[in-house]
BAFI-350056 format. One line per field, with one value per residue (C-alpha): residue number from 0; residue in one letter; x, y, z. Coordinates in pm, 1 decimal. Last residue first. Layout:
N
pos: [NUM  ...]
code: [a  ...]
x: [X  ...]
y: [Y  ...]
z: [Z  ...]
end
This chain:
165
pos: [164  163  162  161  160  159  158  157  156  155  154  153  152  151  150  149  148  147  146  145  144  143  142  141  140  139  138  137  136  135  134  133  132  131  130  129  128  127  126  125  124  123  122  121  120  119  118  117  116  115  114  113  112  111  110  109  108  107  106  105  104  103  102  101  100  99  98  97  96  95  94  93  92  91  90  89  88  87  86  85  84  83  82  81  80  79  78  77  76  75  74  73  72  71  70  69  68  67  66  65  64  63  62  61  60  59  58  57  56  55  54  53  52  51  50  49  48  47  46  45  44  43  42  41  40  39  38  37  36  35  34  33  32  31  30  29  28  27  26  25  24  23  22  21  20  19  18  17  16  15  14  13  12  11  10  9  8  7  6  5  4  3  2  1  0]
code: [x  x  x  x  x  x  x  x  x  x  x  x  x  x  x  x  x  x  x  x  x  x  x  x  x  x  x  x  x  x  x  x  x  x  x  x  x  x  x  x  x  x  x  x  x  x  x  x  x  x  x  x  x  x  x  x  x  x  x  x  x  x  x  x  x  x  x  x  x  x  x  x  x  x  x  x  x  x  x  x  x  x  x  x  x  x  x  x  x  x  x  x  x  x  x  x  x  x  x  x  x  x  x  x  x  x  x  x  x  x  x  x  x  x  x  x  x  x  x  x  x  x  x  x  x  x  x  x  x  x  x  x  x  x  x  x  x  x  x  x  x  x  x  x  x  x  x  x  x  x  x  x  x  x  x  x  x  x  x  x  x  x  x  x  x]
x: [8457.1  8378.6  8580.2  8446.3  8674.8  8694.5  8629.6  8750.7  8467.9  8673.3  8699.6  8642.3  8961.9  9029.6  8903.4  9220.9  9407.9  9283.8  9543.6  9592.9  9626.1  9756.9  9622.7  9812.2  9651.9  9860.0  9869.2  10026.6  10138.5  10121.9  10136.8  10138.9  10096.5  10078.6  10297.1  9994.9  9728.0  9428.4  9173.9  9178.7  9095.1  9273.5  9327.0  9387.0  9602.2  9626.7  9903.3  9969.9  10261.7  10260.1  10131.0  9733.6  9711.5  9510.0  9767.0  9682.2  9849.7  10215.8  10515.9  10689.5  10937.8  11219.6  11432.6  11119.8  11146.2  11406.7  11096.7  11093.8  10790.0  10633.5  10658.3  10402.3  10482.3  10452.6  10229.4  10048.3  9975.2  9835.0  9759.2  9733.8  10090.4  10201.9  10284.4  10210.4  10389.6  10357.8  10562.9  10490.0  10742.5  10971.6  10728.1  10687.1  10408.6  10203.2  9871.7  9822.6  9480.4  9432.2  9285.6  9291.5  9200.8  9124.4  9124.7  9014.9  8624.6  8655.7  8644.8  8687.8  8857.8  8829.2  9033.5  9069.4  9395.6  9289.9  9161.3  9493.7  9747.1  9526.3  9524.1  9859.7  9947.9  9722.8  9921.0  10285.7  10101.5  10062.5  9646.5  9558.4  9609.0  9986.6  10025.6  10372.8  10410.4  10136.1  9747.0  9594.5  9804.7  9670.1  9318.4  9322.8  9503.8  9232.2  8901.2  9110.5  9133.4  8767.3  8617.2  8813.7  8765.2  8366.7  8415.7  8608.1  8316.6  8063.7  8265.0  8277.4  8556.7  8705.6  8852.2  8768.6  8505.0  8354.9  8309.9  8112.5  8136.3]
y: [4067.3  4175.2  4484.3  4829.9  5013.0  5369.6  5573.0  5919.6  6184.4  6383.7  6753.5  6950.1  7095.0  7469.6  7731.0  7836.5  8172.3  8449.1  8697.0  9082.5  9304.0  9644.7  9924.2  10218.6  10502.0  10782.4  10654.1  10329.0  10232.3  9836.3  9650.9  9240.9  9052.1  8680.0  8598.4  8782.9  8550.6  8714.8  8403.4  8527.0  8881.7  9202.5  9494.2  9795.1  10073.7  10407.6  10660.4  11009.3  11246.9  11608.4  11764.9  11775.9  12020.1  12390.3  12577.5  12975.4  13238.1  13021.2  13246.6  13327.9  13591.6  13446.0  13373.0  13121.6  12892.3  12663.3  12557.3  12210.9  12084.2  12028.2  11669.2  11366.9  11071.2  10761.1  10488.3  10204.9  9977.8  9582.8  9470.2  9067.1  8937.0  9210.5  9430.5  9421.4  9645.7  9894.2  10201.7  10488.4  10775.5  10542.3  10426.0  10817.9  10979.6  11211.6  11131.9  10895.0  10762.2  10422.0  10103.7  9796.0  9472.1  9195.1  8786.2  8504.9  8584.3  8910.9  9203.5  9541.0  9829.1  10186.1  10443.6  10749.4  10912.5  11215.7  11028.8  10823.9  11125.7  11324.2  10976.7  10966.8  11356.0  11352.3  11054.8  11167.8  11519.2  11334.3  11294.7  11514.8  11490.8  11510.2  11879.1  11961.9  12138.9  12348.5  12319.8  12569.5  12434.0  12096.3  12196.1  12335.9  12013.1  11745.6  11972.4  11947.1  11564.5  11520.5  11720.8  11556.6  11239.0  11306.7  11357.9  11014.5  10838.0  10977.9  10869.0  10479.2  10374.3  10047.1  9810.9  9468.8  9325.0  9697.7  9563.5  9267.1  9022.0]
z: [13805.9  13429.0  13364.8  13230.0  13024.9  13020.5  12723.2  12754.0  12611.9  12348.8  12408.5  12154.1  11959.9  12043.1  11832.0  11626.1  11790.5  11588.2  11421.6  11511.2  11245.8  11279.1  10999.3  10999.1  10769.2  10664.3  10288.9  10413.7  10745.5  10796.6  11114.7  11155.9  11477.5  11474.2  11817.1  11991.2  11870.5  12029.5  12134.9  12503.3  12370.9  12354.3  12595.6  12376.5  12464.3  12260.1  12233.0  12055.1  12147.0  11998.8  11752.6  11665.3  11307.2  11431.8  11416.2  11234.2  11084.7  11116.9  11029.2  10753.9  10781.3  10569.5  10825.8  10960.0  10627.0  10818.5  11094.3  11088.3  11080.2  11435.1  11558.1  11538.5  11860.0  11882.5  12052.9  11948.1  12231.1  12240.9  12590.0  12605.1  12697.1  12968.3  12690.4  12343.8  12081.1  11776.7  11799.1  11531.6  11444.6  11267.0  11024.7  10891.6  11016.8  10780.0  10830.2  11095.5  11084.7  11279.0  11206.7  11395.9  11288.5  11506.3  11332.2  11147.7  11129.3  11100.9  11368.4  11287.7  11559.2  11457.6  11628.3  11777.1  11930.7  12135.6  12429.4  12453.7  12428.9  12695.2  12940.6  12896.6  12947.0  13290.0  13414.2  13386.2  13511.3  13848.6  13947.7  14210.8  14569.0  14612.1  14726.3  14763.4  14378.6  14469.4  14333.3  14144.0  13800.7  13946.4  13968.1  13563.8  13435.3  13647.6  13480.0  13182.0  13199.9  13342.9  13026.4  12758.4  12978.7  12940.6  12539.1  12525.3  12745.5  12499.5  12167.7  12327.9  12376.6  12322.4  12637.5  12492.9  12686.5  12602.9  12279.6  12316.2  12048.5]
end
């Protein structure tokens, strides 16, 4: 199967969109608020949310699996959905612990855990059964499996019958 028929990175193109996406963040802090020639920050935080979200895509004989880390998420942090009947996105979004421990003088030394919102879009194959969609979270790995449609039946050559004149 060919995998960029499928819309999957490839580590080099993610490190280039690192590079493209901060180039893009530095020129529109230059830019003023009139000035419509870069790309809208809507844009720049998508394509930052999508590059920083890796993920490892099998293929079996029966079906797609995708596999995601996403240590400690809860299952109502992550959003699993297709749109436009052959995109499949995961989206949600990791928060900051809460900080009750901060009257007490602690503070953070050092951040270095992503927060923030996290997205990737995958543009499945013809023979991706969307209706057969199944997600599991479990030990901050999601794992989303996407069922094969059956091969479809040969065609049978139509028999037509030849009359005597």
């Amino acid at each position: 199967m060919d995998v960029s028929l499928m819309g999957f990175d490839t580590p080099f193109l993610l490190h280039n969109l690192h590079h493209i996406l901060e180039a893009a963040d530095d020129s529109n802090k230059s830019n003023n608020a009139n000035n419509n020639a870069g790309p809208t920050r809507a844009y720049v935080r998508d394509a930052r949310a999508m590059a920083a979200t890796p993920a490892d895509v099998k293929e079996y004989p029966n079906s797609y699996v995708f596999i995601i880390d996403m240590p400690g998420l809860k299952s109502g942090d992550i959003k699993v959905q297709v749109e436009d009947d052959n995109v499949l996105m995961i989206s949600g979004e990791r928060k900051r612990e809460n900080e009750e421990n901060n009257n007490n003088g602690v503070k953070y030394v050092r951040m270095e855990r992503r927060i923030g919102k996290f997205m990737r879009k995958f543009s499945l194959p013809e023979n991706a059964n969307t209706d057969k969609i199944s997600a599991i979270c479990q030990d901050g790995v999601l794992t989303v499996t996407v069922e094969k449609l059956p091969p479809p039946e040969p065609k049978k050559p139509k028999m037509i019958q030849v009359q005597v004149a």
